[in-house]
C-alpha positions as CSV (number, residue, x, y, z in Angstrom):
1,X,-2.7,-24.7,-0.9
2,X,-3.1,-21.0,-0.5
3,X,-2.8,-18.7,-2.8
4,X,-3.4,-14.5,-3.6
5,X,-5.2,-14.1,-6.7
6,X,-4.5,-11.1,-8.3
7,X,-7.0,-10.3,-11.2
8,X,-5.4,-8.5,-13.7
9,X,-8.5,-7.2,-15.4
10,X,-9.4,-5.3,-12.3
11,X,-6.2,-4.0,-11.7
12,X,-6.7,-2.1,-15.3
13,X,-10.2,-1.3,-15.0
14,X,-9.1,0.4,-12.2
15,X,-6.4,2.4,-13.5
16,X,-8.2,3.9,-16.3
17,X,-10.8,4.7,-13.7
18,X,-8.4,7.2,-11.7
19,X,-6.4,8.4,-14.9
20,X,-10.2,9.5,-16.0
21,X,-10.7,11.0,-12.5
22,X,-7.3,12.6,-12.5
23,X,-8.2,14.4,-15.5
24,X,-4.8,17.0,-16.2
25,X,-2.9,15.9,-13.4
26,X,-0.4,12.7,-14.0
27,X,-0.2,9.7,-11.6
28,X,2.4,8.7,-9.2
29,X,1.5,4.7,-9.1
30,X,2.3,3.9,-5.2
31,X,3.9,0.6,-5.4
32,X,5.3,0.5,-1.9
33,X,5.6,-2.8,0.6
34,X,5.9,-4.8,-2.6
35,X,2.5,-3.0,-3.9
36,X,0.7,-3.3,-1.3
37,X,1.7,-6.9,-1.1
38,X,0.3,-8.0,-4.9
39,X,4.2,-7.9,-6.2
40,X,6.1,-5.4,-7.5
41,X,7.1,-6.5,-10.9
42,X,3.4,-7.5,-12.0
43,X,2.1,-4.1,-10.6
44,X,4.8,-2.1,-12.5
45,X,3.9,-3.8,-15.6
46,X,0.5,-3.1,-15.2
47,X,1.2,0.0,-14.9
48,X,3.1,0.4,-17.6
49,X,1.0,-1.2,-20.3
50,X,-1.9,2.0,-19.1
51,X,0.4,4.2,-19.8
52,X,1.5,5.5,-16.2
53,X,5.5,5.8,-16.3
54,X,6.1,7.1,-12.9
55,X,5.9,5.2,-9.8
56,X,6.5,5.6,-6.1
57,X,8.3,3.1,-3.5
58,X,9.7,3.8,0.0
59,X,12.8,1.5,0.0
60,X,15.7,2.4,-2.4
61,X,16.0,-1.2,-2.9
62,X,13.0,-1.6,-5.2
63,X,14.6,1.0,-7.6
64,X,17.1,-0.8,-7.8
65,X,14.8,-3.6,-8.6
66,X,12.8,-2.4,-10.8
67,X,15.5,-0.9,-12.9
68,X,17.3,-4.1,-13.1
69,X,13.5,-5.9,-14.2
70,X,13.7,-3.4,-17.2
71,X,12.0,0.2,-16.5
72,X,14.7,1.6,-17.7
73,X,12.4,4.9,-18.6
74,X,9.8,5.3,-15.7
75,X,11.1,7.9,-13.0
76,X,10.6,6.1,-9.6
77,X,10.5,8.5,-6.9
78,X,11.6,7.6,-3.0
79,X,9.3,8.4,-0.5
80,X,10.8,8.2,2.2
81,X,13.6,11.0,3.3
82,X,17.0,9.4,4.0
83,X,20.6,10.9,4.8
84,X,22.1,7.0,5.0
85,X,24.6,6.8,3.1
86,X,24.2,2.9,1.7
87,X,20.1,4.5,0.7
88,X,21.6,7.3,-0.7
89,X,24.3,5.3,-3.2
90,X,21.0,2.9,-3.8
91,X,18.8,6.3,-5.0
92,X,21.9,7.6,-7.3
93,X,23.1,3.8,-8.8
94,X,18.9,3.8,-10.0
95,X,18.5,7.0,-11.3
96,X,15.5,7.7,-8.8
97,X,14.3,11.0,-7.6
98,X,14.8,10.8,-3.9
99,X,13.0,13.1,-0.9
100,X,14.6,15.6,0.9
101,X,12.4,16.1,4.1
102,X,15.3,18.1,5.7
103,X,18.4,20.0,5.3
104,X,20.5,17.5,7.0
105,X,19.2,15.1,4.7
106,X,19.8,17.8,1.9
107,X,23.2,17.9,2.2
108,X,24.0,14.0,3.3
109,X,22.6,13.3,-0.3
110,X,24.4,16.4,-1.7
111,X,27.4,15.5,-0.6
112,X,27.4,11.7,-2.2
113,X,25.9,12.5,-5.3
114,X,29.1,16.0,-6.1
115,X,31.5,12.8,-5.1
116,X,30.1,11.1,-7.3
117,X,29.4,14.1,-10.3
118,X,26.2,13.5,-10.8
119,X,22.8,15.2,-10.0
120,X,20.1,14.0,-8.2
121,X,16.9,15.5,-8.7
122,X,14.8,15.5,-5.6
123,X,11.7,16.3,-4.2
124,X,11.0,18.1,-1.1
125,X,8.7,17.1,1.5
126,X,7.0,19.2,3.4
127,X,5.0,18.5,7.1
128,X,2.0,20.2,6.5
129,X,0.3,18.0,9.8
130,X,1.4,14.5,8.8
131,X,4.2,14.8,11.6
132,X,5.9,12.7,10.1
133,X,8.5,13.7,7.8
134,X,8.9,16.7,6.2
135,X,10.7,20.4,6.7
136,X,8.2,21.9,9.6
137,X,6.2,25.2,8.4
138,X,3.7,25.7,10.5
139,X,3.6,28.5,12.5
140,X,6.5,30.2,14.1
141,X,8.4,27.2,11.7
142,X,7.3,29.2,8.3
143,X,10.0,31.5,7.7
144,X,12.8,29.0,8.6
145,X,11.4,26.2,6.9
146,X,10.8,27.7,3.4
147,X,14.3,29.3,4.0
148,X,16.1,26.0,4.8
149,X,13.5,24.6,1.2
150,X,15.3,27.3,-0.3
151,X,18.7,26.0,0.8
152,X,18.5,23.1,-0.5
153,X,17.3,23.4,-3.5
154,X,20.1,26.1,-4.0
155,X,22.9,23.0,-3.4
156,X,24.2,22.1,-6.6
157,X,24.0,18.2,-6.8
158,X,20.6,18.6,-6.3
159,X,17.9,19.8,-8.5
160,X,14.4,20.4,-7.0
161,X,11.8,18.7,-9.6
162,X,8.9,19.1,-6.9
163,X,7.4,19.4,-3.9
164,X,4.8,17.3,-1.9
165,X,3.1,16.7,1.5
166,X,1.0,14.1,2.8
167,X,-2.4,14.2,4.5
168,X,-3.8,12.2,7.9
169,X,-7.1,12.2,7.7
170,X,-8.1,12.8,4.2
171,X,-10.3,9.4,4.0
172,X,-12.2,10.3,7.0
173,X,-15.5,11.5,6.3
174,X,-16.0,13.6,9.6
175,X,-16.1,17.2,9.7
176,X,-13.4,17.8,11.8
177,X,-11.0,15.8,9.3
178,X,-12.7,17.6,6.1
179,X,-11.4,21.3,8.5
180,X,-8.0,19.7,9.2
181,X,-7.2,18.6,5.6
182,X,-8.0,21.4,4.4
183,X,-5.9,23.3,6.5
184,X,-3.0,21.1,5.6
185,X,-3.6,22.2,2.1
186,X,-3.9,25.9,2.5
187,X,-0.6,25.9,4.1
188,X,1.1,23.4,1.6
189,X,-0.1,26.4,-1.0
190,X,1.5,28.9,1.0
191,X,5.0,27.6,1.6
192,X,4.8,26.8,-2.3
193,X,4.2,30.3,-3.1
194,X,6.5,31.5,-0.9
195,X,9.3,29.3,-1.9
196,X,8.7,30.0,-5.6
197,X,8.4,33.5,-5.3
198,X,12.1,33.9,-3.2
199,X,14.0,31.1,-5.6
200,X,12.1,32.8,-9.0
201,X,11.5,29.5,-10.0
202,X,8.0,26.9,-10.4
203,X,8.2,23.5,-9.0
204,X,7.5,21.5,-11.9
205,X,5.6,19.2,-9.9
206,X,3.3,19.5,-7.1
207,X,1.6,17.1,-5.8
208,X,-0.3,15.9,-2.2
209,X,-3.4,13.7,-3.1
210,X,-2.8,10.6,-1.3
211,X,-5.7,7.8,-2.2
212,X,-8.4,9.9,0.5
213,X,-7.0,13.0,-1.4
214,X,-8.3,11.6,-5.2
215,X,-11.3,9.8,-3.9
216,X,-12.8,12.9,-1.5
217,X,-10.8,16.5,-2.7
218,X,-9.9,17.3,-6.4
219,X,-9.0,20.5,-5.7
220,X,-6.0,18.4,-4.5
221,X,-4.7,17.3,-7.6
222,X,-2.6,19.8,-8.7
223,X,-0.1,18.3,-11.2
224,X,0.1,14.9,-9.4
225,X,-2.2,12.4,-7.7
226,X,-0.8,9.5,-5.5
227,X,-3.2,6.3,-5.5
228,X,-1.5,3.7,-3.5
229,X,-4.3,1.2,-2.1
230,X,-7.0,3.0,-3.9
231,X,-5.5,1.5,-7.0
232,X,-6.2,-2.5,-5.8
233,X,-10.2,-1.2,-4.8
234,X,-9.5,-1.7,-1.1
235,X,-12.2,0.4,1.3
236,X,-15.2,2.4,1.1
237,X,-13.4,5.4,-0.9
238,X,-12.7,2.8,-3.4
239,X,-16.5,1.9,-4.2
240,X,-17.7,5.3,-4.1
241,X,-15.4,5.6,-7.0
242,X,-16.7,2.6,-8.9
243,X,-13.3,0.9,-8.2
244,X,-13.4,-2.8,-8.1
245,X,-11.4,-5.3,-5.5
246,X,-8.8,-7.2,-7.4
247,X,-7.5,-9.9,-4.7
248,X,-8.5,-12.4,-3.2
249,X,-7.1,-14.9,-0.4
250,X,-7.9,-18.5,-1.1
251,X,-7.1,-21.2,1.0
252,X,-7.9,-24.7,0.7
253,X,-9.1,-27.4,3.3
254,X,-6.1,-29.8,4.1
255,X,-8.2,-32.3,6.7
256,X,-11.2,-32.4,8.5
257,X,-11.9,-34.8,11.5
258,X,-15.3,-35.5,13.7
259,X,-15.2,-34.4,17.5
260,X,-17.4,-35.8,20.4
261,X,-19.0,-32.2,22.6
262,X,-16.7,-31.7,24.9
263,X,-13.6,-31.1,23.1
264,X,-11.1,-28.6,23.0
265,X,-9.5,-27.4,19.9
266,X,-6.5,-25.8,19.5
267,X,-4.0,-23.8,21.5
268,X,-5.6,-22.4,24.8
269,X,-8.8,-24.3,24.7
270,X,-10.8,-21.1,23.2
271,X,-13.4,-23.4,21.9
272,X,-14.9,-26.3,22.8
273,X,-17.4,-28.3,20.3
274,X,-20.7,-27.8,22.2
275,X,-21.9,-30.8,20.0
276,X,-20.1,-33.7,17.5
277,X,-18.4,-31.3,15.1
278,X,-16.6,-31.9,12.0
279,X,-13.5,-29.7,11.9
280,X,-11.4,-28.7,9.1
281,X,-7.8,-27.7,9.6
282,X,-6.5,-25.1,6.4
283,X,-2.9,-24.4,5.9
284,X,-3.0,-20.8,6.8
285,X,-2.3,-19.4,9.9
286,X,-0.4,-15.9,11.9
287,X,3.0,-17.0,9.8
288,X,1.0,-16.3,6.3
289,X,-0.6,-12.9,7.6
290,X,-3.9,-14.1,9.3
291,X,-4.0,-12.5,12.6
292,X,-4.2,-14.4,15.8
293,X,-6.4,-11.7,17.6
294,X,-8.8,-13.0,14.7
295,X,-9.0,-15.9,16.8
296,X,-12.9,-17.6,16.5
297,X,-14.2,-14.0,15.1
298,X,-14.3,-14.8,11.9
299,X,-15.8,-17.0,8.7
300,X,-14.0,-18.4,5.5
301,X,-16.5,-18.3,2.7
302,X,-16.9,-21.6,1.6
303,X,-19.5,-23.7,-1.2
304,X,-22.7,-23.9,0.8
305,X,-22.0,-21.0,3.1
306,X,-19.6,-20.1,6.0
307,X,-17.8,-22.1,8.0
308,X,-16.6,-20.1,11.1
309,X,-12.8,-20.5,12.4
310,X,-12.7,-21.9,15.7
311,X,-9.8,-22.1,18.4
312,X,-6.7,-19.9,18.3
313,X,-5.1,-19.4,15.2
314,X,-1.8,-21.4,14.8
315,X,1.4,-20.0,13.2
316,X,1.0,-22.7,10.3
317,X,-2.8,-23.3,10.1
318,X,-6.5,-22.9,11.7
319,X,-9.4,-24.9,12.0
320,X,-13.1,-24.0,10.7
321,X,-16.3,-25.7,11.6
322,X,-17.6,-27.9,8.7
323,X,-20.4,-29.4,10.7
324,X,-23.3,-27.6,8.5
325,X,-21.8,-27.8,5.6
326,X,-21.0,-31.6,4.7
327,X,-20.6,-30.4,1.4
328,X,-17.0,-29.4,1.5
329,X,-14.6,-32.3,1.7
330,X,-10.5,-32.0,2.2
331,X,-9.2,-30.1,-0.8
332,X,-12.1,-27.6,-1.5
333,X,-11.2,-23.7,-1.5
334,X,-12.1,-21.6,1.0
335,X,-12.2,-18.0,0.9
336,X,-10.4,-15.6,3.7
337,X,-11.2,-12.6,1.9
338,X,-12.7,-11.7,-1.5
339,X,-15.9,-11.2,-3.0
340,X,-18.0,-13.1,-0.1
341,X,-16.1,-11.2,2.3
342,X,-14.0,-8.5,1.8
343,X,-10.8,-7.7,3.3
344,X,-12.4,-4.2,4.8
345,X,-14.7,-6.5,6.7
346,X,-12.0,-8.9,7.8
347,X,-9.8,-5.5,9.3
348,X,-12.8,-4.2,11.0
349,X,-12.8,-7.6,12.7
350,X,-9.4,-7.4,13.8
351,X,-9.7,-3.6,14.9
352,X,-7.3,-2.4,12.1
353,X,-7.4,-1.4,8.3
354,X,-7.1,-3.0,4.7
355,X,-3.6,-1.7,4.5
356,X,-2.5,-3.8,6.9
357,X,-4.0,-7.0,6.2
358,X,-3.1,-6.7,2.6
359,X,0.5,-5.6,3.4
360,X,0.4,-8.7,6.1
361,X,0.2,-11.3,3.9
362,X,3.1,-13.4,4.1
363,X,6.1,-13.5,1.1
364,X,5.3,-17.7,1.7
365,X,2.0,-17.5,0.1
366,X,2.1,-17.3,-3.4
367,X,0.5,-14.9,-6.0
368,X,-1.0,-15.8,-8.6
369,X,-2.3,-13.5,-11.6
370,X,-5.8,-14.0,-13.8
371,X,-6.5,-12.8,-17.0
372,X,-10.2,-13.5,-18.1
373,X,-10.3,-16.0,-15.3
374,X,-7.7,-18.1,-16.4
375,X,-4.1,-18.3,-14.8
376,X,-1.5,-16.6,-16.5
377,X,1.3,-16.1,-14.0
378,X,2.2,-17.5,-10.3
379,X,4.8,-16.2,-7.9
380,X,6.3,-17.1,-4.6
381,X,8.0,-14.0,-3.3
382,X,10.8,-15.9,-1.3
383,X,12.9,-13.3,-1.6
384,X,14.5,-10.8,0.9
């Protein structure tokens, strides 16, 4: 068995948390990468039920999907800038707001949705220092990239609803990032005055506080915040905030076996037992998101302590070392990351962040969903 385990409780607790933080400004719900890996569906309707009826996704597909699931009513906005044509018909057959990051993509969208006789309302990204996506304004770029803003809110099957950007460094706590966000900031206030004042018109919604931006700057808020990961209590930010983690990665011990010293274990010979050891093999391995360059650095949390993983990690399993803890026998759960370990520990490890362990774990391992501690819904996302 493995299993994520969602807890549902959390998940609210932690939404009221940043609505009360937000204060004025509403919340775009970041659902992307199938929220952050904890499903879609279950996120939305967590969502929902607090009261937050606009949510944010990268792929076009999961409007799509979430329209056809039932939000009818919630605006879901694209993040991600597109001008091909298949995204495009995907935005306009949801009813999603879709980003225009530049005026190629302007008019690819504004071509589709006039064949089409409809309007698409749209917000326009804006590269502030992401370098990413995004018309570029810095600079000598100012005068031609609020022009070509201009332009394309001007075409008429579009109609510009907002305007964002998106910060680097906002959850880093050095000085040099504190100066450089805030630059980004000032000049995202610029090119919206500047745009405003040539076009006569307000954005109705601005918005650029990512999950650093509402945890470290609330003079970010403006009339939107954008929690993604912040949401499921992931990283330091997270705590400050009094969020709380709401996953964790079980796992369960499948066989365990005793080894003379002197054997090796697993692919590579990484490890051999220095003295007789009683190994455990778990059904989780690179396949189901656990990292191979994990290999031997880590512990699963287990009844009676840790038991370290030893050897290389397999594509199906791994093996921990049971020998000090003759407690656990073959189907007791072990932790990968949770309360005895979080996953912030688990990426530091691995030389990465939460985001990616949490957005690694594989459609194969199921989720499963607690209210009050008790199981109330399980899915396996085998679905593509």
């Amino acid at each position: 068995m493995k299993a994520l385990i969602v807890d549902k409780a959390k998940v609210r607790n932690n939404l009221q948390v940043i609505q009360t933080a937000a204060g004025d400004a509403q919340i775009y719900a970041v659902l992307k990468i199938n929220a952050y890996g904890l499903g879609l569906k279950p996120m939305a309707e967590l969502c929902r039920e607090a009261g937050i009826r606009r949510f944010a996704v990268t792929e076009p597909e999961d409007a799509v999907r979430l329209r056809d699931w039932g939000f009818q009513e919630e605006e879901i906005l694209i993040l991600r800038s597109t001008a091909c044509e298949e995204d495009i018909r995907a935005i306009l057959k949801a009813g999603a707001t879709a980003t225009v990051g530049s005026y190629d993509a302007a008019l690819a969208l504004n071509g589709i949705a006039e064949s089409e006789g409809v309007v698409c309302d749209v917000h326009i990204k804006v590269d502030t220092g992401m370098s990413r996506l995004g018309y570029l304004v810095d600079e000598k770029h100012f005068d031609t990239g609020t022009a070509d803003i201009c332009a394309a809110c001007d075409l008429p099957g579009l109609r510009a609803e907002g305007i964002f950007t998106h910060f680097s460094v906002s959850d880093e706590p050095d000085a040099d990032s504190r100066a450089y966000t805030e630059r980004q900031l000032a000049l995202f206030r610029r090119v919206i005055a500047a745009v405003e004042e040539k076009r006569g018109q307000r954005f109705a919604i601005r918005h650029c506080a990512n999950s650093g931006g509402v945890a470290c700057y609330p003079e970010t808020y403006m009339d939107m915040v954008r929690p993604g990961i912040l949401l499921y209590g992931c990283g330091p930010l997270a705590e400050e905030l009094g969020l709380r983690p709401v996953m964790t990665l079980k796992t369960t011990v499948s066989t365990i076996k005793t080894y003379e010293p002197g054997t090796d274990i697993s692919y590579g010979r990484l490890f051999t037992t220095p003295r007789v050891t009683r190994m455990g093999v778990v059904p989780y391995g690179y396949a189901d998101g656990f990292f191979r360059c994990l290999s031997g650095k880590c512990a699963f949390a287990a009844k009676g302590g840790d038991a370290p993983q030893r050897g290389r990690i397999c594509m199906d399993m791994s093996m921990v070392d049971l020998t000090d803890l003759p407690e656990v026998q073959v189907g007791d759960e072990l932790e990968v990351f949770g309360a005895h370990h979080p996953v912030g520990e688990l990426a530091a490890l691995a030389d990465t962040i939460p985001y990616e362990l949490v957005c690694a774990v594989s459609r194969r391992v199921p989720r499963v969903y607690l209210q009050n501690g008790a199981e109330v819904e399980r899915e396996l996302l085998l679905r593509f």
